[in-house]
TORZA-45737 format. One record per residue (C-alpha): residue in three letters; x, y, z. Coordinates in steps of 0.05 Angstrom, whole numbers, plus 5000, padded with zeros to 4 digits. Layout:
ALAXYZ;...
***
This chain:
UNK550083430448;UNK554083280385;UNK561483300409;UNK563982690395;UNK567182570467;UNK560082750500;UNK559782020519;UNK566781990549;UNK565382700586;UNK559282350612;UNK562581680631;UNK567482100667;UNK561882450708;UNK558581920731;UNK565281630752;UNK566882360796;UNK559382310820;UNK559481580844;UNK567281660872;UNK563482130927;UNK564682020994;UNK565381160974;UNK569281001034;UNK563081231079;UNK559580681118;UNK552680331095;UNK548480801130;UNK542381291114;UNK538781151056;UNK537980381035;UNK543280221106;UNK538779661118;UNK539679261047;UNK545879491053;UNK548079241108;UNK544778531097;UNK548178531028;UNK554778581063;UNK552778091127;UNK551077601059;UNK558477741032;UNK562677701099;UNK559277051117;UNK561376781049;UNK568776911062;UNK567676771131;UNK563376111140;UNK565375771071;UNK564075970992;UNK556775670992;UNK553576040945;UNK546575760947;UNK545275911020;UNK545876631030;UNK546676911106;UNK545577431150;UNK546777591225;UNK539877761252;UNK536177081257;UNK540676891332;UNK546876641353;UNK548276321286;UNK548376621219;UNK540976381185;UNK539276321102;UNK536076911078;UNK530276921012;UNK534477450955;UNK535677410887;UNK541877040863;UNK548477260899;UNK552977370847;UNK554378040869;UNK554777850944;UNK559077240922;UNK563877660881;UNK565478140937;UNK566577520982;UNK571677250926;UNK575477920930;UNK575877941000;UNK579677320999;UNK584377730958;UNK584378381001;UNK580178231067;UNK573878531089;UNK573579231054;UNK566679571034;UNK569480000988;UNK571179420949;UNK563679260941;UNK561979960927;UNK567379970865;UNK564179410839;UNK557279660835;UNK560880350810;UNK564279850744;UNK556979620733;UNK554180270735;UNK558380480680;UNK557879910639;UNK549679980647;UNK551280740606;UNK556080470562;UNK551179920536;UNK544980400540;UNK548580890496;UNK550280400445;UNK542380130445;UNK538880780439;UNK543680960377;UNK541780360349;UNK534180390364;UNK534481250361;UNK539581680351;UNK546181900369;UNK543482500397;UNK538082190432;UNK542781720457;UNK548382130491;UNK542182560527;UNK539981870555;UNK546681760582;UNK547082380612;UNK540582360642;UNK541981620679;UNK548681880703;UNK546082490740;UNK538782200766;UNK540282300838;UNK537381580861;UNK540981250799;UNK547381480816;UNK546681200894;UNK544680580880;UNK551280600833;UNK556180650879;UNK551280300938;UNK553779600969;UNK547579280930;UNK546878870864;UNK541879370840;UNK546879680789;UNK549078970770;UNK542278770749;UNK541379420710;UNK546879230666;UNK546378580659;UNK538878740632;UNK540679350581;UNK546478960561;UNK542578350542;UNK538478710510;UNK543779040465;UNK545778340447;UNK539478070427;UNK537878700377;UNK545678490346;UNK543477800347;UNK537177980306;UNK541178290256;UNK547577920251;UNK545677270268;UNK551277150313;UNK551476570361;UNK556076960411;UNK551077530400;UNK544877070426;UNK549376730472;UNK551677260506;UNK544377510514;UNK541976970541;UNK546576970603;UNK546677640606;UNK538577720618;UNK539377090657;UNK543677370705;UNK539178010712;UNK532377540716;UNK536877110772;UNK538177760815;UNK531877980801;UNK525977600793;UNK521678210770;UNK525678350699;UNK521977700665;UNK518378370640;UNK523378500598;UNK520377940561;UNK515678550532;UNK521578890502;UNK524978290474;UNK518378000446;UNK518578640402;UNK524378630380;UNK523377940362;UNK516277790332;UNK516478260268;UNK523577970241;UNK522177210259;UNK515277140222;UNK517676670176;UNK523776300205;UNK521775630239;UNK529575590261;UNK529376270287;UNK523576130323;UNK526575540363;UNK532675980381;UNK526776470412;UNK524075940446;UNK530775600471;UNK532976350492;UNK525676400532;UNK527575670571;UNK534875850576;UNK532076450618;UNK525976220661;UNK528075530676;UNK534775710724;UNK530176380747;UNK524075900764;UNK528975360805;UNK532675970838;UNK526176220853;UNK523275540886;UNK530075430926;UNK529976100967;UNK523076000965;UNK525875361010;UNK530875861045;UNK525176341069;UNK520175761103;UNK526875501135;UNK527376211166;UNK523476611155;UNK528077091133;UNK528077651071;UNK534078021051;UNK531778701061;UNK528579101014;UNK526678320986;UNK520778191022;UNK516078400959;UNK518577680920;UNK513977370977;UNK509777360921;UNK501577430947;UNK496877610887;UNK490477660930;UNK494278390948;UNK494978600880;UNK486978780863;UNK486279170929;UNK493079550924;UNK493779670846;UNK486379960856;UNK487980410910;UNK489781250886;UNK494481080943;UNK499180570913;UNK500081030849;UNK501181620891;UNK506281280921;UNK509380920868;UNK509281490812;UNK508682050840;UNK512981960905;UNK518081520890;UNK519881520812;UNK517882310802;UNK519182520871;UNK525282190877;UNK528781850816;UNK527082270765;UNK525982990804;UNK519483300782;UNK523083660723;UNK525782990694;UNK518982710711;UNK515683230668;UNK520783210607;UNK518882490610;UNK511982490601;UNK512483000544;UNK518082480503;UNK510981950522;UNK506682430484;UNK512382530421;UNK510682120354;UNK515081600344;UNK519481700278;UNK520281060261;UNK517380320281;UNK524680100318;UNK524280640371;UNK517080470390;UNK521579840434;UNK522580440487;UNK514480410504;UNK515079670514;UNK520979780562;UNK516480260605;UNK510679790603;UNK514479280623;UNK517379590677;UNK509579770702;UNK508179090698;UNK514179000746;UNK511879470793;UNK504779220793;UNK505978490797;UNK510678640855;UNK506579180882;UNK509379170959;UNK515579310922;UNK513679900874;UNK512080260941;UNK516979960995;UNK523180020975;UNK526980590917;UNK531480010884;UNK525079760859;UNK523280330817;UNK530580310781;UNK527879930735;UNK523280520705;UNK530880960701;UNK533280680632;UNK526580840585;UNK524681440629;UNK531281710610;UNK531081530533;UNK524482010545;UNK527382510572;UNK532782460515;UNK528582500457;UNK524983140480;UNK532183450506;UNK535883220434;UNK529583460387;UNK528384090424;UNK533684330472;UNK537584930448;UNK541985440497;UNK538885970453;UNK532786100488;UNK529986590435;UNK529186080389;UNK523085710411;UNK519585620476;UNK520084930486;UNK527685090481;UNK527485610535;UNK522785140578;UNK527984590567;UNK533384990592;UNK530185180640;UNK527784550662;UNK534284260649;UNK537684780705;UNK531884560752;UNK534383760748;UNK542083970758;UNK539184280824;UNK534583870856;UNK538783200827;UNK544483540867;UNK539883670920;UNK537783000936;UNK544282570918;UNK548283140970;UNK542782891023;UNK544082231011;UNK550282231021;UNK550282701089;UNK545082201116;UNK552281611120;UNK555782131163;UNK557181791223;UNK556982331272;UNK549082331264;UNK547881631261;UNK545181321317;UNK546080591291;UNK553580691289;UNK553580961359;UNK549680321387;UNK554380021342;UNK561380291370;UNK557780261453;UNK557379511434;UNK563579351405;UNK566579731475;UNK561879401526;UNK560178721507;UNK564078141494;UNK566077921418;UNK560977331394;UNK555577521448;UNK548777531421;UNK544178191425;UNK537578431401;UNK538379051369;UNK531879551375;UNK533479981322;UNK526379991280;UNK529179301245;UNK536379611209;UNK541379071215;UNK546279711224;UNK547379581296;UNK549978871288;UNK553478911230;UNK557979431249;UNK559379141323;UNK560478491292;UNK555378171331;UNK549177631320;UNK542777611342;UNK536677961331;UNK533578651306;UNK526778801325;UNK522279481333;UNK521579881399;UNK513779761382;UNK514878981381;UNK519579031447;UNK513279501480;UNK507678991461;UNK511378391476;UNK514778701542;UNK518878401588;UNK516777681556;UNK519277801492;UNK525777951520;UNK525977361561;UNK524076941513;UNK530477211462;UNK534477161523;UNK532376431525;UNK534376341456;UNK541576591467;UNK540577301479;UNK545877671521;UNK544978371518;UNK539878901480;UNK541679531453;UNK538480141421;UNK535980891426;UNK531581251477;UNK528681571425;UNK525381001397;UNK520780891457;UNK519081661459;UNK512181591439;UNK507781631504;UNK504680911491;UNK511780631480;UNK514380951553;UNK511380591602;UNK513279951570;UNK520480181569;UNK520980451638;UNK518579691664;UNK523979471622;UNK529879871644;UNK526779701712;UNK527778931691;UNK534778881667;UNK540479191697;UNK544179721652;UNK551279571617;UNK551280281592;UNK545580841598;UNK547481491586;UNK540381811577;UNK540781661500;UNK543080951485;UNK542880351523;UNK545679661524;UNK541679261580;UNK544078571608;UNK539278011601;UNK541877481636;UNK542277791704;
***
């Protein structure tokens, strides 16, 4: 890659990839964070601009506070839809802006800390990783936190050099902002540190701008942190996808030393699925590549900080995909070292070239692959949650309460504008016709869901007593709404 408008070619890409189908609903992969990221966002323009108490519709008849990371993104979308109304595009198109800023800033850092050529394959790379690219244009602050934290990084390395007080000032809010959203990236303290150390051995002023940047950081994360902390005893409520930062480090030993939790969390989800198993396998070969020079070495303290991530918040590293973005940036300055030292579309010449190609050909494939399945899973003609969704909106009153069984998505009620509660068909099976009662008691009216859901034989009997209980609203052999007050 040496054309000098590689970077724009690639900018453009990932805008044509991302632009994909935005208008679709939040459903398939992720609907569920989704869907609570938007519930946070429409109650903000709805119920007042308080942007310290986050809520979401599936805690009753009234909206409840729900434990995330700070809302700027949700809070954002809120302010524009006092410009253009409720519109989830408009949150996608923000998160598709951040995506590209995230490339922008991680070009300009790996040709600082690398090369040029090195850097334009990374940019490539992150705008065609299949998982990368959804969480880009998803209704989520995931791609907002990615570029807040290469950014910030970018400005610290020009602050290093230039001594700039905008430079340092603009990392500091900048990896503030991406520690606020997201508790996990104090690892990039590993990266920072460094950069840091080596230049600053000698320089007692520099050192207290290191350790003014470190407070100017943790302090507003650590009293974020301790007020949805608040939020979450109050409720009891996660946003989900969130329920990792319910931080319990009695689990770490057992899970970090279980084959299973790696499985899961490298093998599964970042080769698996972010990286495909060629761009998993280009990036353990750029791991095994001696380092040129000293500045580039920052990419292996990147990675290791994003391991710590994943093993201090191990429920995460194997819940949830948007946890494992955080391995995307250095996994794909990997995969562009290998791909700018070695790649070459003239096989003959070596065979790591021809392996490369080929390799290169498998990614474009499978990255297709996955992102095209992705996006066929928010079709709504196979979703079941936007069915339950649309039977509600068309049989029960507007502002009636329902309990949604619908294996916990808040789909159902966000899309039928409705409160009240989402719970399992297992939880509705074991608790029976009590559990019902008792929601009922609580301000349920009606509950909703799939059949299918109760299919298993152990779930069947359970349901039959149920549909036995409560007359039907609507039961055509596939969905149901069920009345509970009569």
């Amino acid at each position: 890659m040496t054309n000098r408008y590689t970077v724009l070619l690639v900018l453009i890409l990932a805008v044509v990839i991302r632009l994909v189908a935005i208008d679709a609903p939040l459903l398939g992969a992720a609907s569920a964070r989704q869907c609570d990221c938007a519930q946070v966002a429409r109650n903000y323009h709805l119920r007042g601009y308080r942007i310290a108490r986050p809520e979401v519709d599936r805690a009753g008849v009234l909206p409840a506070p729900v434990m995330t990371g700070f809302p700027a993104y949700q809070f954002a979308v809120a302010c524009l839809y006092a410009v253009i109304g409720v519109y989830e595009p408009a949150g996608r198109l923000i998160s598709l802006v951040f995506s590209l800023i995230a490339l922008w800033y991680l070009f300009r850092f790996v040709r600082l800390r690398a090369d040029e050529d090195t850097a334009r394959w990374s940019v490539f790379f992150c705008a065609i990783l299949p998982l990368n690219a959804y969480y880009g244009r998803a209704f989520a602050p995931d791609s907002a936190v990615i570029a807040s934290a290469i950014a910030g990084i970018y400005y610290f390395d020009r602050w290093l050099d230039r001594r700039c007080f905008h430079d340092w000032l603009f990392s500091v809010l900048l990896v503030m902002a991406a520690c606020l959203m997201n508790a996990g990236f104090v690892f990039l303290a590993l990266p920072l540190s460094y950069m840091a150390v080596p230049r600053h051995q000698r320089s007692a002023a520099r050192y207290a701008a290191l350790v003014l940047y470190a407070v100017a950081v943790l302090a507003p994360t650590a009293l974020w942190a301790a007020h949805v902390r608040g939020l979450y005893q109050e409720s009891g409520l996660a946003l989900a996808g969130d329920e990792a930062y319910v931080f319990k480090p009695g689990e770490i030993p057992a899970l970090v030393g279980s084959w299973d939790f790696w499985n899961q969390a490298v093998f599964q989800r970042l080769a698996g699925r972010h990286l495909t198993w060629f761009g998993f396998a280009a990036m353990i070969w750029g791991i095994l590549l001696k380092r040129r020079t000293e500045q580039e070495k920052v990419f292996d303290y990147w990675l290791a900080g994003a391991l710590l991530y994943a093993v201090v918040f191990a429920r995460g590293g194997i819940s949830a995909s948007h946890h494992s973005l955080i391995f995307v940036a250095p996994a794909a300055v990997f995969m562009g070292k290998v791909y700018a030292r070695y790649y070459h579309l003239r096989l003959w010449r070596s065979g790591a070239s021809a392996a490369l190609v080929a390799g290169l050909a498998g990614l474009i494939l499978t990255a297709t692959w996955r992102y095209s399945s992705l996006l066929l899973a928010e079709d709504t003609a196979d979703s079941g949650a936007w069915k339950v969704a649309s039977l509600l909106r068309e049989k029960t009153e507007a502002g009636a309460a329902v309990v949604a069984v619908d294996e916990g998505n808040p789909a159902d009620l966000y899309y039928s504008e409705r409160r009240g509660w989402c719970v399992k068909a297992a939880e509705v099976s074991d608790g029976g016709i009590k559990l019902l009662d008792d929601l009922s008691a609580r301000g349920a009216r009606y509950a909703a869901g799939m059949q299918e859901s109760f299919v298993p034989d152990k779930l069947a009997p359970a349901f039959k007593r149920i549909m036995k209980r409560y007359p039907a609203v609507y039961d055509d052999g596939r969905f149901f709404i069920l009345n509970l007050r009569k």
